[in-house]
N, C-alpha and C positions, 0 to 999 in steps of 0.2 A: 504494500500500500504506500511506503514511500516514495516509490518512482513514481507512482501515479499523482502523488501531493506535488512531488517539485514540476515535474511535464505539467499538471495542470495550471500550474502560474501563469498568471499573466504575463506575454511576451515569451516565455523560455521555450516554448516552439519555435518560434520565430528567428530566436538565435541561435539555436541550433541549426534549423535550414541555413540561413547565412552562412553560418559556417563550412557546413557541408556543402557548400558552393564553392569555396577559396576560403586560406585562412586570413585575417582581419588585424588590423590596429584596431584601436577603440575608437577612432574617430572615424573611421571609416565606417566601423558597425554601425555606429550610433547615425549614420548619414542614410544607411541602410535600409534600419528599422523604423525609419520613418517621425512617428512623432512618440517614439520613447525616450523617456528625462535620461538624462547622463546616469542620477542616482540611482534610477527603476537598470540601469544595463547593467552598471557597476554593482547593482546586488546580485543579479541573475546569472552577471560572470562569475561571483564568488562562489554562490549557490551548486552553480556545473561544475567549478574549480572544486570544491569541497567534494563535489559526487563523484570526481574523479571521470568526470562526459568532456571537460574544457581544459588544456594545459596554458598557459603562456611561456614563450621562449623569452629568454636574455633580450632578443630582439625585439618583446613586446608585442608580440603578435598573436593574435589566440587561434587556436586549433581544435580540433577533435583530437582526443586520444583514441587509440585504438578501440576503447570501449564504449567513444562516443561514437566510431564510426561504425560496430556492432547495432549502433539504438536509430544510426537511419535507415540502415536493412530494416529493422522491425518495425519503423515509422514507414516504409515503404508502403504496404500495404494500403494504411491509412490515405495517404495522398492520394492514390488510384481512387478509392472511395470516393474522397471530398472529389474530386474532376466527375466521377460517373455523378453524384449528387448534382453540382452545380448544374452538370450537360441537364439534369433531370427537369432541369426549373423550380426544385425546391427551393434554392438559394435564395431567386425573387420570389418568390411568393412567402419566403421566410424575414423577408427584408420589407416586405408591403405589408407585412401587420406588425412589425415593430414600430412604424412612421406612423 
C-alpha cells in the first residue's frame, strides 16, 4: 500500500514520465511539469529519492534508477488504458460534468 500512497501524489506520475523520457536538471523538470511550484517538485524528488525510483548524479541531474525504470514497465500498461479511454470519449464527457 505504500507504493500506491507515494504514485498517488499529486504530480509524482508526472515526474516520473518526464523522466522516463530523458534525465532532467531541476529547472528543466520544473519547465516541464508545467505549473508545479518548485516546493511541490523538490518534495516529490525527495519522496522518489527516498523510494529509491529517482537518483541524482554529482552532475545534478535526476534519473531513474534501475528500479525506477522496473515501475514504467509496470506503469506501461496503465498509459495504453488512459489512450484507449481518452480515444473512448470518456475523457470529455468526464471533463463536461466537472464544468
Amino acid at each position: 500500500m505504500a507504493a500506491m500512497d507515494l504514485l498517488g501524489r499529486r504530480w509524482t506520475l508526472r515526474v516520473i514520465w518526464e523522466l522516463q523520457q530523458q534525465p532532467r536538471r531541476f529547472r528543466e523538470l520544473k519547465r516541464s511539469c508545467d505549473d508545479m511550484s518548485s516546493s511541490v517538485l523538490s518534495r516529490r524528488l525527495g519522496e522518489l529519492i527516498e523510494a529509491g525510483i529517482v537518483e541524482t548524479g554529482e552532475d545534478g541531474v535526476y534519473r531513474l534508477t534501475p528500479l525506477g525504470e522496473r515501475l514504467e514497465a509496470a506503469l506501461s500498461p496503465l498509459l495504453g488504458w488512459s489512450q484507449e479511454w481518452e480515444r473512448s470519449g470518456a475523457l470529455a464527457l468526464q471533463r463536461g460534468q466537472d464544468g
